[in-house]
N, C-alpha and C positions, 0 to 999 in steps of 0.2 A: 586332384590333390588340393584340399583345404588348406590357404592359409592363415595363423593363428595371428591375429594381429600384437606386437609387441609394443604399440608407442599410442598407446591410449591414451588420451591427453588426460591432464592432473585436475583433481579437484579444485586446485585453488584457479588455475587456467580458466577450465571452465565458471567459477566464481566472478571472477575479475573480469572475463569477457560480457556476460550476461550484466553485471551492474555498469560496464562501460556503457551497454546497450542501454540500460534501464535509462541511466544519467543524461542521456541525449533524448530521450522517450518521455520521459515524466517528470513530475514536480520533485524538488526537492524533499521533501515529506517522504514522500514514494521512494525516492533514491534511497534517503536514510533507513526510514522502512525495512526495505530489501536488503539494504546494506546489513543491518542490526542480523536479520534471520540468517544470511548467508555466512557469518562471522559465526554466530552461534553452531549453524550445522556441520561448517566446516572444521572447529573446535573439536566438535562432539568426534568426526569422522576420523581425524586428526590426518595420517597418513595412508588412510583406505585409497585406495584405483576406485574409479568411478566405475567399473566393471563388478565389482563387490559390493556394489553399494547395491541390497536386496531391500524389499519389502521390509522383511525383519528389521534390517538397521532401523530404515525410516519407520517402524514402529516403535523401535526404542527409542530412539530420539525424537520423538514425538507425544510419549509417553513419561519422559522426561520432563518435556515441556509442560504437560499437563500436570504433570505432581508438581511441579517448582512454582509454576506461573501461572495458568490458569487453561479451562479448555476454549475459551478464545483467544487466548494469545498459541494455543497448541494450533490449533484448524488455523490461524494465520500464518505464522510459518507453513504447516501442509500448502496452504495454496503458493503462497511465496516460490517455495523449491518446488512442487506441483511445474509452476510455469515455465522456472527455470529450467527445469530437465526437458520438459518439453522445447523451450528454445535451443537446450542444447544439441539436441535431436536433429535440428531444425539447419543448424547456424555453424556446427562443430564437428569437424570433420574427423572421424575416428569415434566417436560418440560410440559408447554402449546403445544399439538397437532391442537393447530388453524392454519390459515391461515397466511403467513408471514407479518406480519403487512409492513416490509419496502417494500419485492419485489411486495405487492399492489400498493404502490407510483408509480406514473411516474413519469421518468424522468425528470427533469428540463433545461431550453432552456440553453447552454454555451455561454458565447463569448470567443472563443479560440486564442489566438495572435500566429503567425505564431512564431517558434523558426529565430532569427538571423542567419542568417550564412554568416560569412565575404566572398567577393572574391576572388579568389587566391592569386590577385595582393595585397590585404593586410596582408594575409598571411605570401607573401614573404615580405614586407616592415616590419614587425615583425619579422621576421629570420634575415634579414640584424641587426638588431638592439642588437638583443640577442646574450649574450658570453657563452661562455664555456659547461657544462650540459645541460643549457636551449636550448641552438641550439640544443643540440641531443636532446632531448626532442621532439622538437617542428618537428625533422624529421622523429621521432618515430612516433609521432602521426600522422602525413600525411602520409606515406607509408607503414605504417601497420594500417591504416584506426580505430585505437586501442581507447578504451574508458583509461580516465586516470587510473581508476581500472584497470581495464588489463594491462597495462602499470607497473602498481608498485606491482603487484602480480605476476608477470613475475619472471622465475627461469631459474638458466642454462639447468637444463631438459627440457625447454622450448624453447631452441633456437638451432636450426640444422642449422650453417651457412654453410657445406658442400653443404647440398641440398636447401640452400636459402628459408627454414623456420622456422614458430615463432609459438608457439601454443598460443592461446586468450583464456582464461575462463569466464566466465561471472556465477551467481546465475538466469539467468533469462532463469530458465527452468519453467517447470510446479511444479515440487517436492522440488525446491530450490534446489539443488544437482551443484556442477561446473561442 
């Protein structure tokens, strides 16, 4: 005799448990991030069982995303809830063992804009112009090739002028870990 399970745990459950996760996991950026796309789908799903929640859905609201916002911000939430459903799988007991509703979706086409990047020669017409802190600044970041984070997380254990070195930290490992 098969039994039909009745106490599937809720969308928003599973929601609020994964950004709990997320929040001890990653940068705040990341949090917010995940937070923004989970708030949106959860929206969209409104009172759906996580059991209902098909391909289909996740194509319309995804599709959604794509007409309102763009298809990089649609393929971002896809991986977003992508992750999620798989933690939940993972993490959540009573979890729908179906097919991942989002990583069925494909992908959505981008238009990607090239990031700016000024030429030297404006660079230095901006150094000329800058006083005090902001010129070191501005030299800091050019010859130690440094993101501004790195820059202001920077400690004197960080700095070996003897031997003409700086140590960089960054969160963008795999585990979040500097």
């Amino acid at each position: 005799k098969t039994l039909i399970p009745t106490d599937w745990p809720q969308p928003l459950d599973w929601g609020n448990r994964y950004l709990s996760d997320v929040q001890r996991r990653c940068s705040d950026k990341t949090y917010r991030e995940k937070k923004a796309a989970m708030a949106r789908f959860l929206g969209f799903a409104k009172n759906q069982a996580l059991s209902e929640i098909s391909p289909g859905t996740a194509l319309q609201y995804l599709q959604e995303q794509f007409d309102n916002r763009s298809g990089y911000a649609a393929n971002k939430d896809r991986e977003t809830l992508r992750t999620a459903w798989e933690w939940g799988r993972k993490y959540v007991d009573g979890f729908p063992n179906s097919v991942n509703p989002f990583a069925a979706v494909s992908r959505f086409p981008e238009a990607r804009q090239p990031r700016y990047v000024p030429p030297e020669s404006d660079f230095w017409k901006v150094y000329e112009k800058a006083r005090h802190q902001d010129k070191v600044m501005l030299a800091c970041f050019l010859y130690l090739a440094a993101r501004r984070g790195e820059l202001f997380r920077l400690k004197w254990a960080d700095v070996d002028f003897h031997n003409g070195l700086f140590r960089l930290t960054t969160k963008k490992t795999r585990d979040g870990s500097r």
